[in-house]
ChimeraX commands (.cxc) that place a marker at each C-alpha (Angstrom):
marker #1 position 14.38,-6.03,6.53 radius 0.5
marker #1 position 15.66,-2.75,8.11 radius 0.5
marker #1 position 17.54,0.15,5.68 radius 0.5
marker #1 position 21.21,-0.84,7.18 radius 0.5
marker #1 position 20.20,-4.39,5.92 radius 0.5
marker #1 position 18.96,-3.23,2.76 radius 0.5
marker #1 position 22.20,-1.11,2.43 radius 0.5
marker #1 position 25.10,-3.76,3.26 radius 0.5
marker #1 position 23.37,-6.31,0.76 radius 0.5
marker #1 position 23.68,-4.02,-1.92 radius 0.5
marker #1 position 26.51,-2.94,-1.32 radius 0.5
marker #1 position 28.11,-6.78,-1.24 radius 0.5
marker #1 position 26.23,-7.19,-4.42 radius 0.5
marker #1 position 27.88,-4.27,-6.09 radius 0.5
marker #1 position 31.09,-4.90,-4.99 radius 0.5
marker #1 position 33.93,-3.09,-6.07 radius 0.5
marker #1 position 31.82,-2.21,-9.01 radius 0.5
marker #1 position 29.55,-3.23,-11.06 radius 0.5
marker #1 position 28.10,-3.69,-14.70 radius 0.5
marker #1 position 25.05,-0.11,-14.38 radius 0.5
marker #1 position 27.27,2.46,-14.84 radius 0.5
marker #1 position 24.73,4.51,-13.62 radius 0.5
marker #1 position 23.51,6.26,-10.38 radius 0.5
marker #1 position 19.99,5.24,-8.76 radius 0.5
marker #1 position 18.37,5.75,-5.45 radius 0.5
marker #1 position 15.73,3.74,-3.74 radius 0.5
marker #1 position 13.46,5.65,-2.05 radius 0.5
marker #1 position 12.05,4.35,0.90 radius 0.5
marker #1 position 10.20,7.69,2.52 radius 0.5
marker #1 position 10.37,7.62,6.22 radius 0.5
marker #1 position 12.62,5.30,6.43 radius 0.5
marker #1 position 15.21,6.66,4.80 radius 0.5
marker #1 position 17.31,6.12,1.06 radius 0.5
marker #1 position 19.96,3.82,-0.68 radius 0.5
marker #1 position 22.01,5.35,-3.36 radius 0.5
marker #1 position 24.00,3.30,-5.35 radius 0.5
marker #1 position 26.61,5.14,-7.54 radius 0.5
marker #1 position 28.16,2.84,-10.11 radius 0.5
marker #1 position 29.30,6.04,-11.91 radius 0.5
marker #1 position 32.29,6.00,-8.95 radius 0.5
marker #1 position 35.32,3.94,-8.91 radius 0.5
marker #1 position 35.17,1.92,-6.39 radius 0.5
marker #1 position 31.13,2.12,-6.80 radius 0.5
marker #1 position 29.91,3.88,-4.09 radius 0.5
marker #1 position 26.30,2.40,-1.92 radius 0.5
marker #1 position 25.41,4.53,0.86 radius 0.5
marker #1 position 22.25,6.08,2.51 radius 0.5
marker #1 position 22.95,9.71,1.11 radius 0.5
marker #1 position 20.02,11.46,-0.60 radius 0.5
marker #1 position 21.89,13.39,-2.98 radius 0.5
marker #1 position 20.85,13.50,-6.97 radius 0.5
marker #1 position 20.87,10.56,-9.05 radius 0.5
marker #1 position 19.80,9.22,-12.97 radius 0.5
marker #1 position 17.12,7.26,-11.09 radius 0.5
marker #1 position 14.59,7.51,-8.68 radius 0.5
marker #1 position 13.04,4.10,-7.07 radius 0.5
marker #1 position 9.96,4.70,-4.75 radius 0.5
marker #1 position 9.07,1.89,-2.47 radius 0.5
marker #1 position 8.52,1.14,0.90 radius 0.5
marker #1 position 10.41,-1.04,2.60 radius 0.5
marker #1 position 8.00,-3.91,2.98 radius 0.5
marker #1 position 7.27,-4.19,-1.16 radius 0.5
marker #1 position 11.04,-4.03,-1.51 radius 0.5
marker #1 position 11.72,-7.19,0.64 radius 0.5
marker #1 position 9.07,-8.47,-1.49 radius 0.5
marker #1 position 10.27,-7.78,-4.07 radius 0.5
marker #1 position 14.13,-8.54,-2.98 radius 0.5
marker #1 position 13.25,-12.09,-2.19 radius 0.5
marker #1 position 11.34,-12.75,-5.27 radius 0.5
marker #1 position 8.11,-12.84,-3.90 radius 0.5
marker #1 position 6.97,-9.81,-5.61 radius 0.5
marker #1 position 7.61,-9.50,-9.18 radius 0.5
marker #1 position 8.58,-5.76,-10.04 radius 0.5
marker #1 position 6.62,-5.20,-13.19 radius 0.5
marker #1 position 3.37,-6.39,-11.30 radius 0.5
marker #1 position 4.54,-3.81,-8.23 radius 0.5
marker #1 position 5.09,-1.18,-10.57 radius 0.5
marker #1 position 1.83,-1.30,-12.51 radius 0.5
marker #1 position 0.03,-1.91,-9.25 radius 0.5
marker #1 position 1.60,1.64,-8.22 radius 0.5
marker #1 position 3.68,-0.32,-5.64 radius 0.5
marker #1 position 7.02,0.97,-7.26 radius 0.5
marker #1 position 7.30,4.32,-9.01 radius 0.5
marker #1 position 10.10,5.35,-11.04 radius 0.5
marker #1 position 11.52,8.54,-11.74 radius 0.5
marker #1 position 14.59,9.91,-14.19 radius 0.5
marker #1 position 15.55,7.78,-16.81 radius 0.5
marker #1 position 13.55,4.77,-16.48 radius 0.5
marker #1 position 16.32,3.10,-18.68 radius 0.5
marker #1 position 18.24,2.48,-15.40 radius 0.5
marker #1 position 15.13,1.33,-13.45 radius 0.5
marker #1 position 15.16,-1.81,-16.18 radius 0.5
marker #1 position 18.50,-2.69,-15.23 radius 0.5
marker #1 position 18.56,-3.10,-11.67 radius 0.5
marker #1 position 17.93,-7.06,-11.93 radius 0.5
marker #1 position 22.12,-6.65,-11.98 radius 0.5
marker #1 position 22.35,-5.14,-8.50 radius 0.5
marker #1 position 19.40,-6.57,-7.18 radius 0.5
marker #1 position 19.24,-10.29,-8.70 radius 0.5
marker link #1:1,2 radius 0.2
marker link #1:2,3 radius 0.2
marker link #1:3,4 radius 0.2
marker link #1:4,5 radius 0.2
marker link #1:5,6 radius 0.2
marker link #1:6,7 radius 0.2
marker link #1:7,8 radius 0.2
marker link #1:8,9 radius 0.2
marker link #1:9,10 radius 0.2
marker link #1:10,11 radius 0.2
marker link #1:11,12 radius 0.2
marker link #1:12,13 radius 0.2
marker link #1:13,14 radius 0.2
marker link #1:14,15 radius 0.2
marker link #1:15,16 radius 0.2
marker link #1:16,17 radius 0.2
marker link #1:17,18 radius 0.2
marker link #1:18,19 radius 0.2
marker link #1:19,20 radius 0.2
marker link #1:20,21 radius 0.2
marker link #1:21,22 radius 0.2
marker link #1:22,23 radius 0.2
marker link #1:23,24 radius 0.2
marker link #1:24,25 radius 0.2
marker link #1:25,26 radius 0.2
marker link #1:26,27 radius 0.2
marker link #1:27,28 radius 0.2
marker link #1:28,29 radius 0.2
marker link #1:29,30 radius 0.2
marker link #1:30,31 radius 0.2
marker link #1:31,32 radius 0.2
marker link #1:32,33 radius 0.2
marker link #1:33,34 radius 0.2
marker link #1:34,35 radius 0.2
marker link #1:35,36 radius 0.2
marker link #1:36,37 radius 0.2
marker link #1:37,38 radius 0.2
marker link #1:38,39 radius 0.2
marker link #1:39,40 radius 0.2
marker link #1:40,41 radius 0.2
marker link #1:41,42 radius 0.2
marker link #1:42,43 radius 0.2
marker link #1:43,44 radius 0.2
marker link #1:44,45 radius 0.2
marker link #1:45,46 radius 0.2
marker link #1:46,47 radius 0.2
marker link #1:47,48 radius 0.2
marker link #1:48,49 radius 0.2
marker link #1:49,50 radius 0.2
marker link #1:50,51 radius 0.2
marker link #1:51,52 radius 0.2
marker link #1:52,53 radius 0.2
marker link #1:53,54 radius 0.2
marker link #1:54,55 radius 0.2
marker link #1:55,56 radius 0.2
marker link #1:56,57 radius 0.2
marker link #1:57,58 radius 0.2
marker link #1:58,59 radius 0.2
marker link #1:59,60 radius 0.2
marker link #1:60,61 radius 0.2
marker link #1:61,62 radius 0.2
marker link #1:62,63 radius 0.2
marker link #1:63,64 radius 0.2
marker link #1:64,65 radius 0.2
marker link #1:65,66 radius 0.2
marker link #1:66,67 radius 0.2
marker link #1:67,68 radius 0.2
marker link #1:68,69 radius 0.2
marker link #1:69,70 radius 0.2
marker link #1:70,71 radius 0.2
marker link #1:71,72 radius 0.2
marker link #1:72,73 radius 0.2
marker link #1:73,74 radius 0.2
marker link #1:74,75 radius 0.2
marker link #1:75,76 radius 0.2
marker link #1:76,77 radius 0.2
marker link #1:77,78 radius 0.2
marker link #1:78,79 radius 0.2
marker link #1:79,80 radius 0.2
marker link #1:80,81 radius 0.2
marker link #1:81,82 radius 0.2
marker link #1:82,83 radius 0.2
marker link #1:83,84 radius 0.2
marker link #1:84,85 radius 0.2
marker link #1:85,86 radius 0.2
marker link #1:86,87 radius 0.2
marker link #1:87,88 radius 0.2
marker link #1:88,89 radius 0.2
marker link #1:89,90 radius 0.2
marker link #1:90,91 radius 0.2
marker link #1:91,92 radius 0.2
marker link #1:92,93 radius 0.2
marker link #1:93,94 radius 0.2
marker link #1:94,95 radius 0.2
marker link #1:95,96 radius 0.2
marker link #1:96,97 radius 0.2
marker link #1:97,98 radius 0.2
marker link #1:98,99 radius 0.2
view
């Protein structure tokens, strides 16, 4: 799953806006970012690496994983997989733009 991918899905999932409210950014290193910024009307997904309430660090590979269900995110996050940083209260509610 490339970033572009990554990007358009989330951005169809979001839609015109959605339920967060919030800003977060997945973190992908190398390969780049997604920022989703539910704080904007129309909510705004795009691969800007600007500042956000959240912080997701993944690679792309445990995202997928996690994406598609194979993963489940608590396990990835205590197995260091997934990091979090900012408020951690938007990290617990990104089943709604990623479920």
């Amino acid at each position: 799953m490339s970033l572009d991918q990554i990007t358009e899905q989330m951005r169809t999932k979001v839609g015109a806006g959605g339920t967060l409210n919030k800003s977060v950014k997945f973190d992908f290193g190398s390969d780049g970012v997604v920022r989703v910024d539910d704080t904007a009307k129309p909510a705004v997904v795009d691969n800007q690496d600007l500042p956000v309430d959240c912080t997701v660090k993944v690679s792309l590979a445990d995202f997928a994983d996690i994406a598609s269900g194979k993963q489940n995110p608590q396990m990835a996050f205590m197995m260091g997989k997934l990091k979090v940083e900012g408020d951690m209260s938007v990290a617990m509610q990104l089943g709604k733009i990623l479920g």
